[in-house]
C-alpha positions in Angstrom: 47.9 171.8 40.6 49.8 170.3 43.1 47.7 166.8 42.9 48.6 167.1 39.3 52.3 167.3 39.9 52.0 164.6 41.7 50.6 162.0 39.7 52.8 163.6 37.2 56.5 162.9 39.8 54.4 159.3 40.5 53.9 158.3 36.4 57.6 159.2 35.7 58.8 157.7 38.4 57.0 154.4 37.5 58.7 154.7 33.3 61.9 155.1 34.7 61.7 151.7 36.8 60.3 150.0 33.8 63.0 151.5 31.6 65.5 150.7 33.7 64.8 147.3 33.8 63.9 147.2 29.9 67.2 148.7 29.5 69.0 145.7 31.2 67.4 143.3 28.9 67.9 145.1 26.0 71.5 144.5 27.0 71.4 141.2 27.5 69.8 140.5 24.1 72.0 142.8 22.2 75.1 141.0 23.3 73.4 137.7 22.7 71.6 137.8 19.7 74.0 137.4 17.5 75.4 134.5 16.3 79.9 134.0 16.5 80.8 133.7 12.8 82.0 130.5 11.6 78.4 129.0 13.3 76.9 126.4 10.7 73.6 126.7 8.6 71.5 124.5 11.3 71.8 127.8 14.3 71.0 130.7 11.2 67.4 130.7 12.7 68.8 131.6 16.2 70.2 134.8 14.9 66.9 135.6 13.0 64.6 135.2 16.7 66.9 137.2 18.8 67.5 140.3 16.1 63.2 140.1 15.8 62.9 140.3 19.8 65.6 143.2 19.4 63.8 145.4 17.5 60.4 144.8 19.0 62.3 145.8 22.6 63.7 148.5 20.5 60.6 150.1 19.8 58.8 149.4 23.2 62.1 151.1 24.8 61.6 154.3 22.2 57.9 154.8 22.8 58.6 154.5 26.8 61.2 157.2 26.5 58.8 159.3 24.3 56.5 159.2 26.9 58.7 159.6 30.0 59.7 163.2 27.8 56.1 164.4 27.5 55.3 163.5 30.9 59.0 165.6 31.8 57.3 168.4 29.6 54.0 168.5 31.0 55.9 169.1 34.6 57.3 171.8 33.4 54.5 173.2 32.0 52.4 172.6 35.2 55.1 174.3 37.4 56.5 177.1 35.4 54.7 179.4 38.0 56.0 180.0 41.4 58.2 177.0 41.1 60.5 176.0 44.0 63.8 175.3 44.7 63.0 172.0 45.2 60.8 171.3 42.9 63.4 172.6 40.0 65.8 170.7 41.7 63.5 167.4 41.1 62.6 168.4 37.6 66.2 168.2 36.8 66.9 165.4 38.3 63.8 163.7 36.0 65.6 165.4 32.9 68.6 163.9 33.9 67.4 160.5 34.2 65.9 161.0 30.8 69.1 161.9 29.5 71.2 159.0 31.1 68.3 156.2 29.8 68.7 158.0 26.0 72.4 157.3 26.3 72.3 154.2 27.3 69.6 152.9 24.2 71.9 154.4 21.8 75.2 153.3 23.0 73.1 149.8 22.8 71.7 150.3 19.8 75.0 151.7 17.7 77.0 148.1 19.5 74.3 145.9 17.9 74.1 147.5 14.5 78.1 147.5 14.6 78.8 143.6 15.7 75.9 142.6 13.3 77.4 144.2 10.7 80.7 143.3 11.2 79.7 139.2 11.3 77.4 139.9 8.4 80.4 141.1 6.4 83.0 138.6 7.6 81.4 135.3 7.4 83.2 132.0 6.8 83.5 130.8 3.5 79.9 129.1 3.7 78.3 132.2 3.7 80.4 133.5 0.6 77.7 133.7 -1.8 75.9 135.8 0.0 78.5 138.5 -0.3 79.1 137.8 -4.1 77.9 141.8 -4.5 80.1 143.0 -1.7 84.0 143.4 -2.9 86.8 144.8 -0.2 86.1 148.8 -1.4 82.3 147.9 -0.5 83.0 146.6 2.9 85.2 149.6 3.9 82.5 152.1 2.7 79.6 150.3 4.9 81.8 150.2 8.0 82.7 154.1 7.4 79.1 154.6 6.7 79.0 153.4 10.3 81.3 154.9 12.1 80.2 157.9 10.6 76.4 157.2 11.8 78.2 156.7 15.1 80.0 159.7 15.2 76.4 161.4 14.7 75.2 159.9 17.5 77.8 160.8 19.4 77.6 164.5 19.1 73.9 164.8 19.3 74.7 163.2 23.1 77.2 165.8 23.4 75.1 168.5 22.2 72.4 167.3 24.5 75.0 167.3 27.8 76.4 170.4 26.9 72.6 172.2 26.5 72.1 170.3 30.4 75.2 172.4 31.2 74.2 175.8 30.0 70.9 175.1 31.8 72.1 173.9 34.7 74.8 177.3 35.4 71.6 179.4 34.0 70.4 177.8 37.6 73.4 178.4 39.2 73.6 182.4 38.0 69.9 183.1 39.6 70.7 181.5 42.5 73.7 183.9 43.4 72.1 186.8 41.8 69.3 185.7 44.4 71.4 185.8 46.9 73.0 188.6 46.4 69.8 190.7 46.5 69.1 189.1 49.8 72.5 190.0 51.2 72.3 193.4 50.0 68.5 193.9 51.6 69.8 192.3 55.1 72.6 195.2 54.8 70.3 197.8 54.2 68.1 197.1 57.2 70.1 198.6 59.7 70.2 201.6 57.8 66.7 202.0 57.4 66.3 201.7 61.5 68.9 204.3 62.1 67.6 206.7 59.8 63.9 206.2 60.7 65.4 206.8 64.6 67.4 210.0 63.6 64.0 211.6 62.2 62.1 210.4 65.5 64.8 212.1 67.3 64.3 215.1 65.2 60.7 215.0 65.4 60.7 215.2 69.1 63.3 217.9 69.4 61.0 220.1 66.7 58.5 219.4 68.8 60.1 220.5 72.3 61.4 223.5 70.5 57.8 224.4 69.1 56.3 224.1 72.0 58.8 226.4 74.0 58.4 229.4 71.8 54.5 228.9 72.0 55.0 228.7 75.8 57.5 232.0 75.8 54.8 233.7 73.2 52.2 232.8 75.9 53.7 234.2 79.0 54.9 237.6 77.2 51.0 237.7 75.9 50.2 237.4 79.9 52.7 240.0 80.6 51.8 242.6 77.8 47.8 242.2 79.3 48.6 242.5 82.5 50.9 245.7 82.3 
């Protein structure tokens, strides 16, 4: 079990290095693969390469993150048992990294899909025609449809820290209700000394006085024969 934690810790360490770095690129390319508006017909191409290198990052980034999760999953599974302080302590931390790496891909994500939108709708004149379908009312409705999609995003995050939160003072709770027991059995120790030496005290003294009266019934048995 432990040897499986192990590889476990040493696989999800390894995702989160490569997300990491994944996660800078996917940066980069966001901010750069679109094109400024007013740029003339001979660049459109440019556009076209960086938004297909996007999404294939995209979906690398995704399946990564899937994967870091199960592996985060089958910790817990393999340690629900007699887990540790320490080893809860390092579970959470994984979860946590998890967490921050989701946060970042959709704060990504949601930029891109915003500033590609927005150049898509406000071209120069040259590009026009291609928003022949599109009138002012249209425009409006896409960008709320947006920021709505946004907002979405934005609450399951929320949701998400807040769940972190609950788990993390569930934590918090055992601990001091651990503590507490352990307080309260240090306290009782002393009693549970004195008392077992009060009823060795009284053992011995039953004992002395036992063995008096057998001695007194002894010597007036003596007595009683020889008279």
């Amino acid at each position: 079990m432990a040897k499986n934690n192990d590889a476990l810790r040493k696989e999800a360490r390894r995702l989160e290095n490569e997300i990491d770095m994944k996660l800078v690129a996917f940066g980069k390319i966001g901010a750069n693969s679109s094109s400024p508006i007013g740029h003339s017909s001979n660049t459109d191409t440019s556009p076209l390469l960086g938004e297909s290198i996007f999404d294939s990052l995209s979906t690398e980034i995704e399946q990564k993150l899937d994967k870091l999760a199960s592996i985060n999953e089958a910790m817990a599974e393999s340690s629900s048992a007699g887990t540790s302080t320490a080893a809860m302590h390092i579970l959470q931390g994984h979860r946590e990294i998890l967490l921050s790496f989701r946060q970042e891909f959709n704060k990504i994500s949601a930029n891109h899909i915003a500033r590609m939108e927005r150049e898509e709708l406000f071209r120069g004149p040259e590009n026009i025609s291609k928003l022949s379908g599109l009138n002012r009312r249209d425009m409006y409705m896409k960008e709320s449809s947006h920021l709505n999609s946004s907002n979405a995003l934005i609450n399951d995050q929320i949701n998400i820290a807040i769940e972190t939160r609950e788990n993390l003072l569930s934590q918090r709770h055992a601990f001091k209700r651990l503590q507490t027991r352990f307080n309260d059995i240090s306290n009782r120790f002393p009693l549970i000394s004195s008392l077992i030496q009060r009823i060795n005290i009284k053992k011995k003294r039953d004992a002395l006085i036992v063995g008096a009266v057998v001695g007194l019934c002894v010597v007036l048995l003596l007595l009683y024969a020889f008279n």
